[in-house]
C-alpha positions as CSV (number, residue, x, y, z in Angstrom):
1,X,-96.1,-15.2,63.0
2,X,-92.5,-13.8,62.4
3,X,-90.9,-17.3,62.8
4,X,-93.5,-18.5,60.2
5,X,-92.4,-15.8,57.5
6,X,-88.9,-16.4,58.6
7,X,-89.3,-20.2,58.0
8,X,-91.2,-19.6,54.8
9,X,-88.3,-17.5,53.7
10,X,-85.2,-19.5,54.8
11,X,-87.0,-22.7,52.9
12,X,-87.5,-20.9,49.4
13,X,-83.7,-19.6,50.3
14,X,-82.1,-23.2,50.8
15,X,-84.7,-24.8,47.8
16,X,-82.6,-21.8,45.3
17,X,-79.7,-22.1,46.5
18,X,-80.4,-26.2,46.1
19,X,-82.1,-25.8,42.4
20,X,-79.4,-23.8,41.1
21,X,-76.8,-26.0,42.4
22,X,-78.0,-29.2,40.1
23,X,-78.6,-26.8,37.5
24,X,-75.2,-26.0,37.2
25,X,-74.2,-29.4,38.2
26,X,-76.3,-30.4,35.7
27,X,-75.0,-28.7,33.1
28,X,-71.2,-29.6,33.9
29,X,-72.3,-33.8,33.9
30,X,-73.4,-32.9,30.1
31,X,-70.3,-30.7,29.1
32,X,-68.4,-33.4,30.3
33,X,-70.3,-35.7,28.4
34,X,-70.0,-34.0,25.4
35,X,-66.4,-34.0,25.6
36,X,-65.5,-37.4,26.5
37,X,-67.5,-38.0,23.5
38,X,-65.7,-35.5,21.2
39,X,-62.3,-37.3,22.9
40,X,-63.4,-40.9,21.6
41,X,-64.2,-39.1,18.2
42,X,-60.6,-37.7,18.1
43,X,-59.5,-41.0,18.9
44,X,-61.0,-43.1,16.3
45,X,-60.2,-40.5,13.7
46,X,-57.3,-41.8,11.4
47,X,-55.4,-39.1,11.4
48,X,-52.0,-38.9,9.7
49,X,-48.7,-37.1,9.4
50,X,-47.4,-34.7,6.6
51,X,-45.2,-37.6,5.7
52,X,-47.7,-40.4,5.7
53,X,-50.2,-38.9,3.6
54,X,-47.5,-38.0,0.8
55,X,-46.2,-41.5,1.2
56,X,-49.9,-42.8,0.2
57,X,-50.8,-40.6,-2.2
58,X,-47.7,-42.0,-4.5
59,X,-48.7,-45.4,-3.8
60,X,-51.9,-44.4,-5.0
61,X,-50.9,-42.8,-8.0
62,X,-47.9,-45.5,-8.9
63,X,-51.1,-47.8,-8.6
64,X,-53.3,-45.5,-10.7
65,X,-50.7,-45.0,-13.6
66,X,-50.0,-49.0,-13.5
67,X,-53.7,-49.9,-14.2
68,X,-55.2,-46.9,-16.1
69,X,-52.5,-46.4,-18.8
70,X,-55.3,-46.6,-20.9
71,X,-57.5,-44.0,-19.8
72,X,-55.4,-40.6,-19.7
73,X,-59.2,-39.0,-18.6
74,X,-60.0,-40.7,-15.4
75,X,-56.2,-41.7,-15.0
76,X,-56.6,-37.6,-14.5
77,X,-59.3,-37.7,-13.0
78,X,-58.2,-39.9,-10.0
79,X,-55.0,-38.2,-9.2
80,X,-57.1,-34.5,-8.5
81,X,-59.3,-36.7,-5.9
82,X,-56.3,-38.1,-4.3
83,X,-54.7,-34.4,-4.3
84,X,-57.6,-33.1,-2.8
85,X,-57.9,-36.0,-0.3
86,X,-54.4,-35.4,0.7
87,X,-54.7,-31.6,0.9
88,X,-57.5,-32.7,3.1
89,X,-55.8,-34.7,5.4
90,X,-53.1,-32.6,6.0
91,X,-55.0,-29.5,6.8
92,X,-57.0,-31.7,9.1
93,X,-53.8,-33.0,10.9
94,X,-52.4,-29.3,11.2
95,X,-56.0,-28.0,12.8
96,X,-56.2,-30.6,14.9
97,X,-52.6,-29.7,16.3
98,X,-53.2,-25.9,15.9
99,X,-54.3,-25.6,19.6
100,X,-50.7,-26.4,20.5
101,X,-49.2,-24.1,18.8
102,X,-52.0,-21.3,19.5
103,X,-54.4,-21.8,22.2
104,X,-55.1,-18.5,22.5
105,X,-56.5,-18.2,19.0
106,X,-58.4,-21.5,20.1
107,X,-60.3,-19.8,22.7
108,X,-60.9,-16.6,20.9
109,X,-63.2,-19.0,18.2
């Protein structure tokens, strides 16, 4: 009778011990998933220097001042959405690269 309970006992021990390692095994196959998928997302972003996205914005406005002349209103218009595009792209570049600079402030978040 003892070697039953003890059997009994050392199988719910080993099936734990078992369940709770593909639990956590599981987990870790989807953490990596998600971040291989967050790394292809990163690396299909088009993301762009300091430099570049000045550069582009004055093609953009040389091009918007060649061809609406005419319209001083959404001339205007046009050049606060490519200032706020290009604020936006820059901030993005600097967060992206913030956890260079600071990964402790990274982790904190």
């Amino acid at each position: 009778m003892e070697i039953l309970i003890i059997v009994i006992l050392g199988a719910v021990l080993i099936y734990g011990f078992i369940d709770k390692r593909q639990k956590k095994r599981g987990k870790l196959d989807s953490d990596l998933e998600t971040k291989e998928t967050q790394k292809i997302e990163d690396s299909n972003a088009d993301i762009v220097s300091y430099g570049q996205v000045q550069e582009r914005k004055g093609q953009l406005n040389e091009l918007i001042d060649a061809n609406l002349g005419d319209h001083p209103e959404q001339s205007a218009q046009l050049k606060d959405i490519i200032e706020d595009w290009a604020n936006l792209k820059v901030e993005s570049f600097e967060n992206r690269r913030s956890w260079v600079r600071s990964p402790k402030q990274k982790k904190e978040e």
